[in-house]
N, C-alpha and C positions, 0 to 999 in steps of 0.2 A: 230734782233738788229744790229744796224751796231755798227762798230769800231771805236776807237776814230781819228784813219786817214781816216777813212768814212764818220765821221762828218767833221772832217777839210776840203772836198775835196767839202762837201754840201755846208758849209759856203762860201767857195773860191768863186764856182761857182757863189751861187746869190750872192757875192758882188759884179764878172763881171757881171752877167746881171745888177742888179742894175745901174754901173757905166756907161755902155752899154747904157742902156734906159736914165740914165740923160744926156750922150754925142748925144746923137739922138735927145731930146728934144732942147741941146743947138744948133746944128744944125739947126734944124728946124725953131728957131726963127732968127736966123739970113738970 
């Protein structure tokens, strides 16, 4: 089971990648 600053550290993460892959996308089209 992970920790609840375990999960925080999950969350964190894919919210950069997320943000990550939409700034790549916006890149891209431009």
């Amino acid at each position: 089971m992970l920790t609840p600053s375990g999960m925080t550290i999950v969350v964190v993460m894919k919210g950069f990648a997320a943000l990550h892959g939409l700034v790549s996308v916006a890149a891209g089209k431009k």
